[in-house]
Backbone as a ProteinNet text record, in pm:
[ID]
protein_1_A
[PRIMARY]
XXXXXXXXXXXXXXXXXXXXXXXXXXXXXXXXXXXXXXXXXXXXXXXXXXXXXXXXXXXXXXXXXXXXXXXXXXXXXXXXXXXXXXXXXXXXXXXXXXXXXXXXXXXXXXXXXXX
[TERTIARY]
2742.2	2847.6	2880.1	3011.5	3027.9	3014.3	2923.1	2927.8	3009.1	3132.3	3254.1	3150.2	3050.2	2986.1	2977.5	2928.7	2897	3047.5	3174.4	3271.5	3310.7	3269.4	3321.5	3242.9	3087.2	3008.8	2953.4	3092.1	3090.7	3061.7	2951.1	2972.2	3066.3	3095.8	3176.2	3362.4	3424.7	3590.7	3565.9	3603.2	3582.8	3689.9	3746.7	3779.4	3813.7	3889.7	3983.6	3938.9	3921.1	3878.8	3986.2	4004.7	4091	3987.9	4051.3	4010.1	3929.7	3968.8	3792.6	3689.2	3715.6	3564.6	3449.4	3327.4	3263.8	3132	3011.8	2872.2	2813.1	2711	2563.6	2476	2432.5	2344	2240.3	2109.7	1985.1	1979.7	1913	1835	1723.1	1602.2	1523.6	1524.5	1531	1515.6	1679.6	1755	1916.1	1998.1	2043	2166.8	2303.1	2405	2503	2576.9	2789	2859	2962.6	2985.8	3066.3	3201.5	3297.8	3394.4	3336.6	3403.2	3360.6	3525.2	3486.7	3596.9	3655.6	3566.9	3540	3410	3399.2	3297.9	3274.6	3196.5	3200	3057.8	3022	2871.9	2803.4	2812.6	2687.6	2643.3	2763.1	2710.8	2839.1	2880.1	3024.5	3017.3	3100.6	3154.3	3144.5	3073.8	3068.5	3121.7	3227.5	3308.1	3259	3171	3097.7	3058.9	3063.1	3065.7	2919.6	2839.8	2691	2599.4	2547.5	2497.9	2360.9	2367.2	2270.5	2266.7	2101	2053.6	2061.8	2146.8	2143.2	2007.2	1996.7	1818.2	1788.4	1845.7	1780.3	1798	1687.3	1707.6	1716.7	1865.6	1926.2	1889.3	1905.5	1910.4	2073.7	2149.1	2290	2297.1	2412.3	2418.3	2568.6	2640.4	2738.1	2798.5	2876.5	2839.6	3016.4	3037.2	3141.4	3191.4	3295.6	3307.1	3225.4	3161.2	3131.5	2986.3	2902.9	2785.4	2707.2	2647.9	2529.1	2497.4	2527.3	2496.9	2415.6	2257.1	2195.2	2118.5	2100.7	2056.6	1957.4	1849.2	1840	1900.9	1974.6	2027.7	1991.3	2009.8	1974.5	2147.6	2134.8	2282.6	2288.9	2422.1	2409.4	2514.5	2594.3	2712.6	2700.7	2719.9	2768.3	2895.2	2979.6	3134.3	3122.2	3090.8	3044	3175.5	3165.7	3244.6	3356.6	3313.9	3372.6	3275.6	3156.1	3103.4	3008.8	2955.4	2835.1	2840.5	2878.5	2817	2698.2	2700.5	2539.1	2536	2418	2375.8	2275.4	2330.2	2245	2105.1	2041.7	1831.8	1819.4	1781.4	1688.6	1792.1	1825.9	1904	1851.4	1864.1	1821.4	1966.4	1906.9	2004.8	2100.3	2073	2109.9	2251.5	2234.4	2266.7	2373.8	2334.9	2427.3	2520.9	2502.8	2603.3	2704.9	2646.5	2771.9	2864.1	2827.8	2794.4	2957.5	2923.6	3015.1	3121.6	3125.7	3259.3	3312.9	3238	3339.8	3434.6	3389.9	3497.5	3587.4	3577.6	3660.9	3749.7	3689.1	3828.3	3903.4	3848.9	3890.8	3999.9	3981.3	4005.5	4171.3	4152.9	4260.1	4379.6	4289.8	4409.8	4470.6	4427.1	4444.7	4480.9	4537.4	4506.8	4587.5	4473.4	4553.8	4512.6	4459.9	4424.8	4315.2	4275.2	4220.1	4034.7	4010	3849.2	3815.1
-4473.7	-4391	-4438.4	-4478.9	-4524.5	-4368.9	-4468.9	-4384.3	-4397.7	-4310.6	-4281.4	-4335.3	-4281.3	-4238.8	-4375.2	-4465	-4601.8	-4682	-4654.7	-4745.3	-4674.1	-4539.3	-4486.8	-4540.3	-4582.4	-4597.5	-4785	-4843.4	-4967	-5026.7	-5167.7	-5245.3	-5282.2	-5369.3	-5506	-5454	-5523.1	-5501.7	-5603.6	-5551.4	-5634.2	-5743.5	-5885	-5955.5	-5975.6	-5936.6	-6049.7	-6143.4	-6191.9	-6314.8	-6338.1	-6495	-6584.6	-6560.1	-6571.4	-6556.4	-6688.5	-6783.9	-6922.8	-6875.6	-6719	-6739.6	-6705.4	-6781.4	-6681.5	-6708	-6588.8	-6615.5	-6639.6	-6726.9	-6716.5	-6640	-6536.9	-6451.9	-6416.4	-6368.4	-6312.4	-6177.8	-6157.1	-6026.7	-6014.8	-5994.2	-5943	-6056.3	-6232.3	-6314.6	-6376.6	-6286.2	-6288.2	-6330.9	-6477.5	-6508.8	-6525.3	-6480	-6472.4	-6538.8	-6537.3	-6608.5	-6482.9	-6480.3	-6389.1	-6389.5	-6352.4	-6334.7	-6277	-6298.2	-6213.1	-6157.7	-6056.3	-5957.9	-5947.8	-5914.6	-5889.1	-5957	-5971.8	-5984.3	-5951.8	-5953	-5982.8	-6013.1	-6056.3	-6084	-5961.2	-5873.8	-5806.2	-5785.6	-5828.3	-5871	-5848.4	-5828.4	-5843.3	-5797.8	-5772.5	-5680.2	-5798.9	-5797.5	-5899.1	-5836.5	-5872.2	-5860.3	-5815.3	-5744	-5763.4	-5629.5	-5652	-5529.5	-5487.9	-5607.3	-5579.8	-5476.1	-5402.4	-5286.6	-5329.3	-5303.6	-5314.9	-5186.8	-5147.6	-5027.6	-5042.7	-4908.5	-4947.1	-4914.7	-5043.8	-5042.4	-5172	-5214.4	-5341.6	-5459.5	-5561.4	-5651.6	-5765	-5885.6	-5992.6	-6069.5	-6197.4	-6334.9	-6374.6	-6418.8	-6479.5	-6614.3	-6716.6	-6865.5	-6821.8	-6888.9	-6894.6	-7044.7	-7115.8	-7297	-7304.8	-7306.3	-7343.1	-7475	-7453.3	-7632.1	-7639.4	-7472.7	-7503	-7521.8	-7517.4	-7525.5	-7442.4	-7466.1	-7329.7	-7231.6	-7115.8	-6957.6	-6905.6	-6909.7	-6844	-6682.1	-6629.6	-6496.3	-6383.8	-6302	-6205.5	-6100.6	-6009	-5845.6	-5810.7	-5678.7	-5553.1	-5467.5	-5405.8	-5349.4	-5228.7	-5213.2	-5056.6	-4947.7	-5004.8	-4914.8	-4992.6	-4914.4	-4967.6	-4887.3	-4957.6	-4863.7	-4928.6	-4854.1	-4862.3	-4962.3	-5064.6	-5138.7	-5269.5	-5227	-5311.4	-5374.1	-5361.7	-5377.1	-5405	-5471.5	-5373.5	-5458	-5373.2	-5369.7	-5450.8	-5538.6	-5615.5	-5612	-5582.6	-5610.7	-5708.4	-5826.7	-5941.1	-5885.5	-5925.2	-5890.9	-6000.1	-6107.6	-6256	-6344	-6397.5	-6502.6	-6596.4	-6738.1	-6798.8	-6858.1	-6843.2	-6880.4	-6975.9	-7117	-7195.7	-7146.6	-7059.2	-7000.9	-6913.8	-6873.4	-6735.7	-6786.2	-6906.5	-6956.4	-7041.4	-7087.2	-7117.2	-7006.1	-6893.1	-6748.4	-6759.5	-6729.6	-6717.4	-6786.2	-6952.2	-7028.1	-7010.3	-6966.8	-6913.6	-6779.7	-6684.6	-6591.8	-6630.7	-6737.2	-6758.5	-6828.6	-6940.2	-6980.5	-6926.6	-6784.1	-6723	-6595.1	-6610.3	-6494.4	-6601.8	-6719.2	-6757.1	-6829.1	-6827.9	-6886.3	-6768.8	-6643.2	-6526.6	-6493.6	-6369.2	-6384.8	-6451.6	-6488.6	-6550.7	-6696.2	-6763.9	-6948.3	-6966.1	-7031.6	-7124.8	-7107.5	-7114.4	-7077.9	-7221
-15537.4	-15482.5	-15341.2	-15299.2	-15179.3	-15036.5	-14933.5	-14829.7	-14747.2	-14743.4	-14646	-14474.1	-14451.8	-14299.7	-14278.4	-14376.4	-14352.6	-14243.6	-14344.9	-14291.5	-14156.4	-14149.2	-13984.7	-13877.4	-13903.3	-13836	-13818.7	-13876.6	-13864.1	-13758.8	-13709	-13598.6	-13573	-13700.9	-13677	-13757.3	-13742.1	-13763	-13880.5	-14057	-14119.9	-14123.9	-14217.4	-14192.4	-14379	-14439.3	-14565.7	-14569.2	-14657.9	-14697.9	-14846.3	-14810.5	-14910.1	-15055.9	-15119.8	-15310.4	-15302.4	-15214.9	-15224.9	-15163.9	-15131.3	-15036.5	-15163.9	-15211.2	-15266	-15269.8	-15311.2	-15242.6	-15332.6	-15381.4	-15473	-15439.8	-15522.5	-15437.6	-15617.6	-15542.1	-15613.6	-15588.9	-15709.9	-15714.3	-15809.4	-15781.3	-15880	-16029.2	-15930.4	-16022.3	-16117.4	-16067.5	-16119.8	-16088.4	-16115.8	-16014	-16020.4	-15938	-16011.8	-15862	-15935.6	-15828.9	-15829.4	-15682.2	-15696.7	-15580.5	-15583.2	-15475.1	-15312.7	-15241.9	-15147.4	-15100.2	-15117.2	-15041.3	-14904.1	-14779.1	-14669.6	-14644.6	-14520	-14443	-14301.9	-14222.7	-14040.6	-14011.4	-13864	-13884.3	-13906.1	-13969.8	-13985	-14175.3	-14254.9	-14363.6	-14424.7	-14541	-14662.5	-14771	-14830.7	-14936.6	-15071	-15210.7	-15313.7	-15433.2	-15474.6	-15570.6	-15657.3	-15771	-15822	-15974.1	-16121.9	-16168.5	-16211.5	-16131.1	-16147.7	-16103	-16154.9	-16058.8	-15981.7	-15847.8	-15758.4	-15662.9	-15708.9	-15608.6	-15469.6	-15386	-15252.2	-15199.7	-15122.9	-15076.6	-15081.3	-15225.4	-15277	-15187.1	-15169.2	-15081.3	-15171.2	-15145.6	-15217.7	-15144.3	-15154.3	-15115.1	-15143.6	-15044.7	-15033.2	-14961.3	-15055.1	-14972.4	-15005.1	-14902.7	-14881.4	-14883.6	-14923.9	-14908.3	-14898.3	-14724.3	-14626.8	-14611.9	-14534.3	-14444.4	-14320.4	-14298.5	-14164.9	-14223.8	-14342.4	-14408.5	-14454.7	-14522.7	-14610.7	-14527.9	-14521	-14487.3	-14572.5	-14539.8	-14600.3	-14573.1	-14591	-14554.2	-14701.3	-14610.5	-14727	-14676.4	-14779	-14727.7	-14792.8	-14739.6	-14785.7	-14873.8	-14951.9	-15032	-14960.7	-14902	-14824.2	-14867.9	-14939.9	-14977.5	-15162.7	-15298.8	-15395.2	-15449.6	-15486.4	-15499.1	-15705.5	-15790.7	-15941.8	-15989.7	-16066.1	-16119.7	-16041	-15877.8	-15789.6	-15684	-15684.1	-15592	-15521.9	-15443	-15348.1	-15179.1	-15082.9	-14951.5	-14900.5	-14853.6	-14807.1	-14635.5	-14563.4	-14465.8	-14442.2	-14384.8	-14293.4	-14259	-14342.9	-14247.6	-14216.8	-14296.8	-14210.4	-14223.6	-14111.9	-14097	-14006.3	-14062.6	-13918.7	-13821.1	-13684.5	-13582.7	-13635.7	-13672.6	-13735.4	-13832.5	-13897.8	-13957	-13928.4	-13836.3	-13768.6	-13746	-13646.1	-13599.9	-13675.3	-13788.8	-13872.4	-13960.7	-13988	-13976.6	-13892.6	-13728.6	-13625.2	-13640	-13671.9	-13671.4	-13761.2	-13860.9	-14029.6	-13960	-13918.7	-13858.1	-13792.6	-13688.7	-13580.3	-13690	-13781	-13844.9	-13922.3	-14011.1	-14099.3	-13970.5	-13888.8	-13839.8	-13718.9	-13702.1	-13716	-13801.9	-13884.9	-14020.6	-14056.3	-14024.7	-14121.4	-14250.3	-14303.7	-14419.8	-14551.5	-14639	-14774.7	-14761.3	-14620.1	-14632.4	-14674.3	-14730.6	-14791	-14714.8	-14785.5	-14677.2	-14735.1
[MASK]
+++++++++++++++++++++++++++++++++++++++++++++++++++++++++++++++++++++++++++++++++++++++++++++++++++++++++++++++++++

């Protein structure tokens, strides 16, 4: 069930993402490919009609021009048949920061280009 409190109590300003953006991600041994919706650095929205418990902690790669984004999250919002919410837990710096230049470029091409 999506939590309304979650999107009021947002860090980050989410960010559209082009229909190429999309993540490989685990769960519980399961791997699947999926769109990504939104994102910002604090984690993104995965297309998805798979059900995942919020709580559950995933493994996500992301594979950019700016390079592999890897991370484990945690699922914090699931919206049933569309969805699920992820928050960034372990990331390495390395990481982050390619993480960071993916926004700056996604966030000046704006929306609909080409990720």
């Amino acid at each position: 069930m999506p939590n309304d409190a979650t999107k009021s109590n947002r860090r980050f300003d989410r960010i559209s993402t082009p229909k190429g953006l999309w993540v490989a991600w685990q769960h519980n041994g399961n791997q699947s490919v999926s769109r990504v919706r939104d994102l910002n650095a604090g984690g993104l929205f995965i297309a998805t009609p798979t059900s995942v418990p919020v709580g559950a902690v995933i493994q996500v790669l992301l594979s950019v021009p700016e390079g592999e984004i890897r991370s484990e999250a945690t699922v914090r919002n699931v919206t049933p048949g569309a969805g699920v919410g992820i928050e960034f837990k372990d990331m390495s710096p390395q990481d982050a920061d390619r993480l960071g230049r993916l926004i700056t470029r996604l966030l000046r091409a704006g929306p609909g280009e080409a990720a």
